[in-house]
Each structure stands twice: as structure tokens, then as C-alpha cells.
DOSE-985636 format. One record per residue (C-alpha): residue number from 1; residue in one letter; chain; x negated, y, z. Coordinates in nm, 4 decimals. Each point is the difference from the previous one (the first is absolute). Example, Ala and Ser with C-alpha at 12.3 -4.5 7.8 and 13.67 -1.06 7.14 Angstrom:
2
 num residuo cadena       px       py       pz
   1       a      A  -1.2300  -0.4500   0.7800
   2       s      A  -0.1370   0.3440  -0.0660
END
This chain:
147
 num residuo cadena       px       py       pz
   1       x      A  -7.7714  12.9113   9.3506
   2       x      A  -0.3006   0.1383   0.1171
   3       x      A  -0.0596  -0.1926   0.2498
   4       x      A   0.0524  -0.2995  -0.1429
   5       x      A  -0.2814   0.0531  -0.2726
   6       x      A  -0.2259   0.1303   0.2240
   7       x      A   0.0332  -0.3123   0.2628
   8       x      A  -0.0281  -0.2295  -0.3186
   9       x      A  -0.3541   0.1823  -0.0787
  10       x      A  -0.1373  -0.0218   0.3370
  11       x      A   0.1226  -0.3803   0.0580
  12       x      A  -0.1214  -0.0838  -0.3901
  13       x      A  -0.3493   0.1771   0.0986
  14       x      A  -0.0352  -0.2139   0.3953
  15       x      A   0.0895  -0.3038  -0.1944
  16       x      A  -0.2774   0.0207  -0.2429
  17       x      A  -0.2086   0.1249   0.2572
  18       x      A   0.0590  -0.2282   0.2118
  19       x      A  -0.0217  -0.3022  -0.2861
  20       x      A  -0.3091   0.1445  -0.0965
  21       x      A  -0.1374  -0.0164   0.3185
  22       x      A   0.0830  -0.3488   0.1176
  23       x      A  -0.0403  -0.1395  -0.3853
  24       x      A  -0.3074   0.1773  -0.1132
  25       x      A  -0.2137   0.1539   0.3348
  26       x      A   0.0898  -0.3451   0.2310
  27       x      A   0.0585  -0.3224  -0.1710
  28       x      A  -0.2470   0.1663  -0.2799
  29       x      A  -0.0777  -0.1842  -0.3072
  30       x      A  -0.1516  -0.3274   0.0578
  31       x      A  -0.2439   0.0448  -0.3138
  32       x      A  -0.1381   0.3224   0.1471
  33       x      A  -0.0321  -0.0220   0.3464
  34       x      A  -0.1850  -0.3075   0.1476
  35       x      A   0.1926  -0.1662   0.2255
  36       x      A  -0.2096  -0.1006   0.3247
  37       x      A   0.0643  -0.3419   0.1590
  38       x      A  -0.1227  -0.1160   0.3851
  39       x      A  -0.3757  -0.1960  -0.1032
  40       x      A  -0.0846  -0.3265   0.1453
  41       x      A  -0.1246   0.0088   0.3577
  42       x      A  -0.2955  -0.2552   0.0643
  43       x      A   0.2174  -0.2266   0.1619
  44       x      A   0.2105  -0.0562  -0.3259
  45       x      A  -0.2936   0.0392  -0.2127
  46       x      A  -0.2024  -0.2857   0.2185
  47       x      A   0.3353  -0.2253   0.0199
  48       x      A   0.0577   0.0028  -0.3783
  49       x      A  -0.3780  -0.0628  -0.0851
  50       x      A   0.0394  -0.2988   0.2425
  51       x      A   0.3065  -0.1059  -0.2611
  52       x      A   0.0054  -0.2859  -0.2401
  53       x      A  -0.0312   0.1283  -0.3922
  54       x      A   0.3814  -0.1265  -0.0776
  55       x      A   0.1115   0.2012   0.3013
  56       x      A  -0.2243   0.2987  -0.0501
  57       x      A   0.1794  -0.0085  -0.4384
  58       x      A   0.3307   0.0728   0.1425
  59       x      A  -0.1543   0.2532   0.3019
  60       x      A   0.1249   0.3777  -0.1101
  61       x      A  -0.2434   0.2387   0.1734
  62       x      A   0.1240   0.3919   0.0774
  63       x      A  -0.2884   0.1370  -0.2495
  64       x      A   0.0413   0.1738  -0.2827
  65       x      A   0.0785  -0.3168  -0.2475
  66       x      A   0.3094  -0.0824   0.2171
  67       x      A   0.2998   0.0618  -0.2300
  68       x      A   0.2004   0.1764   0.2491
  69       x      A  -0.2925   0.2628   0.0050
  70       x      A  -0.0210   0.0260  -0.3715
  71       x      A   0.3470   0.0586  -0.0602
  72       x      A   0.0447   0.2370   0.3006
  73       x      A   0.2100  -0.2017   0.2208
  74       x      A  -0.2042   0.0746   0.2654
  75       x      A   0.0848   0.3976  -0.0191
  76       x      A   0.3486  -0.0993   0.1765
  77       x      A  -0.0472  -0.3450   0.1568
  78       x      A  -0.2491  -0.2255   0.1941
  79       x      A  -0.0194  -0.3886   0.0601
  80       x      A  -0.0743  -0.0812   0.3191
  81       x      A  -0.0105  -0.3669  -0.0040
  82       x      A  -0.2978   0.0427  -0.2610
  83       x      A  -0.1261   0.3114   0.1684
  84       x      A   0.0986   0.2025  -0.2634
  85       x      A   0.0146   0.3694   0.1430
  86       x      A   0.1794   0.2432  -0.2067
  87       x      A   0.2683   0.2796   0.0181
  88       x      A   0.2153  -0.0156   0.2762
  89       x      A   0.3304   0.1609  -0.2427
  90       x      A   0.1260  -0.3321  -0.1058
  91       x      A   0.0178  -0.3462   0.1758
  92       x      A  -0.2471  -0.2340   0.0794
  93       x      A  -0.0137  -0.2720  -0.2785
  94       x      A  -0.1150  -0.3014   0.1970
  95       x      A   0.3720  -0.1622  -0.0108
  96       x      A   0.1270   0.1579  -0.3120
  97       x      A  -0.0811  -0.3772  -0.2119
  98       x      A   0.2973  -0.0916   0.2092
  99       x      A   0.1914   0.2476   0.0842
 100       x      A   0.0868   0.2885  -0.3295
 101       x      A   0.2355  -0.2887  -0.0805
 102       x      A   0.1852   0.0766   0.2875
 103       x      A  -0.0281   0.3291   0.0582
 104       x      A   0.0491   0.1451  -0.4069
 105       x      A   0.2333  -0.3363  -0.0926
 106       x      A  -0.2385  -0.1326  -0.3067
 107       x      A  -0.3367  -0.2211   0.0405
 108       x      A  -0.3390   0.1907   0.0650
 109       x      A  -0.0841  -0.0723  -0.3959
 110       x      A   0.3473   0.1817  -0.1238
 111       x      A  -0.1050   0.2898   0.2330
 112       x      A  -0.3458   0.0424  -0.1133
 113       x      A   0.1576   0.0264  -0.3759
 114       x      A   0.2748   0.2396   0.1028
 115       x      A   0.0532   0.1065   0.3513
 116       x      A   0.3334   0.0943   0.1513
 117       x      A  -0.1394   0.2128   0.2285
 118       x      A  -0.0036   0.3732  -0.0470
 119       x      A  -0.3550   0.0330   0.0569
 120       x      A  -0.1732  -0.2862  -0.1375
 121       x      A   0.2483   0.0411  -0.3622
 122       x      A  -0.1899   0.3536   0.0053
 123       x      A  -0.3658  -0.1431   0.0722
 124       x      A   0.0545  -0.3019  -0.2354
 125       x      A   0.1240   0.1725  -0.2538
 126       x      A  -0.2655   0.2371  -0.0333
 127       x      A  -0.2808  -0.2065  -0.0005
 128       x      A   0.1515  -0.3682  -0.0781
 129       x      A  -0.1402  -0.3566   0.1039
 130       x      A  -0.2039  -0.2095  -0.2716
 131       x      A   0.1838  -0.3819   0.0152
 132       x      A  -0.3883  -0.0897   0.1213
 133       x      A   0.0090   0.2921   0.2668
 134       x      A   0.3416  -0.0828   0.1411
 135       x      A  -0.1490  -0.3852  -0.0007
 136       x      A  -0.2819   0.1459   0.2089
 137       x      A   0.1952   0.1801   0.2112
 138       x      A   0.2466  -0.2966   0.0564
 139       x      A  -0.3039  -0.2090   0.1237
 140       x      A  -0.1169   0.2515   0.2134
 141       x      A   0.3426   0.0099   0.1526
 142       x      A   0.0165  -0.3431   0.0570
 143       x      A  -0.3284  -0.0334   0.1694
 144       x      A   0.1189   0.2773   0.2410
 145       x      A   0.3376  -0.1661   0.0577
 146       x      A  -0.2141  -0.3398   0.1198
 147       x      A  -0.2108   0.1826   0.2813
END
């Protein structure tokens, strides 16, 4: 009996731990820790100033106003089609417009509301998408689907 209540402790105590750790100390919270995102190399910066001004409107730069940034996306994953860089923990974004569907069996816009994942219900749930943030990640998305 023992035993039993003693391994029950010491599990109990690694699994806070441990959720502590990755929860708290590595994904941290998004409205405390700045999230840092890859800036433009002069090669992006001249090829977008060379852009017409419809195509430079729908243009989502990796600074600090990018909504992924804001909302700490970037703390897990990166969009590489956009040169996005972020955290190497989760996937790359680029294809996830068209492929969360697949993958987590509702559209992209049903998954932003409430994932299925075990992961992303956690992240979401804590710190929720505005209907105009999940529209501006959605176009974001997009864009990165189309390169």
C-alpha cells in the first residue's frame, strides 16, 4: 500500500513538473514573452517595394504586426513559403489552408474555433481567436498555400 502511494506522489509531482515545464518555461505565454520572427532580407524587402499597392495590401510581412507573431504562433511554428521563421516544435504552416481538413477531419475555420488536436485544443483554449484574428490568420494561410 505503500508503494502504491508513494509511486502516485512521485508520478503526480514529474507530471506537473514536467507540464510546468513544457506549458509554462517553453511554449511560455504569448503575452509575456515576445515571440521573435525571421526579418526581411533585402532581397524580399527590395522585391516587395518593387510591388504594385493592391499586391503589397494583401503582402503579410514576418514583423512584429504579423498576426501569427502577435498571437504567438510563431513560438511553435514557422511559414516557410512566406519566410516566416519560427519554432521548430510544431509543423510548418505553409500548406495547412489546405491540408488541417485532411489531416484533423473538419475545415481550417472549424479548427481555428475548436481544434481536435491535443495540443492546439490546449493553446486555443487558453488564449482564444477573435472572429477578425482567425479571418487574419485564414488569409495569411491562404496566401502561403498559393506560393
Amino acid at each position: 500500500m505503500n508503494k502504491a502511494i508513494i509511486s502516485f506522489v512521485v508520478c503526480a509531482l514529474l507530471g506537473f513538473g514536467l507540464g510546468y515545464l513544457v506549458f509554462g518555461v517553453i511554449m511560455g505565454d504569448s503575452e509575456k514573452q515576445p515571440q521573435v520572427a525571421q526579418t526581411e532580407t533585402t532581397e524580399t524587402a527590395a522585391a516587395k517595394d518593387e510591388s504594385t499597392d493592391a499586391k503589397e495590401a494583401t503582402t503579410v510581412s514576418a514583423n512584429e504586426d504579423n498576426i501569427l507573431n502577435k498571437k504567438g504562433c510563431l513560438g511553435c511554428h514557422s511559414v516557410e513559403a512566406l519566410n516566416i521563421k519560427g519554432g521548430a516544435v510544431g509543423p510548418d504552416l505553409s500548406q495547412a489552408f489546405t491540408n488541417v481538413e485532411g489531416k484533423h477531419g473538419k475545415p481550417i475555420e472549424e479548427f481555428l474555433k475548436a481544434p481536435t488536436s491535443a495540443v492546439m485544443s490546449g493553446v486555443i483554449g487558453k488564449n482564444p481567436l477573435s472572429d477578425v484574428e482567425r479571418k487574419q490568420v485564414l488569409e495569411l494561410l491562404k496566401q502561403a498555400s498559393e506560393k
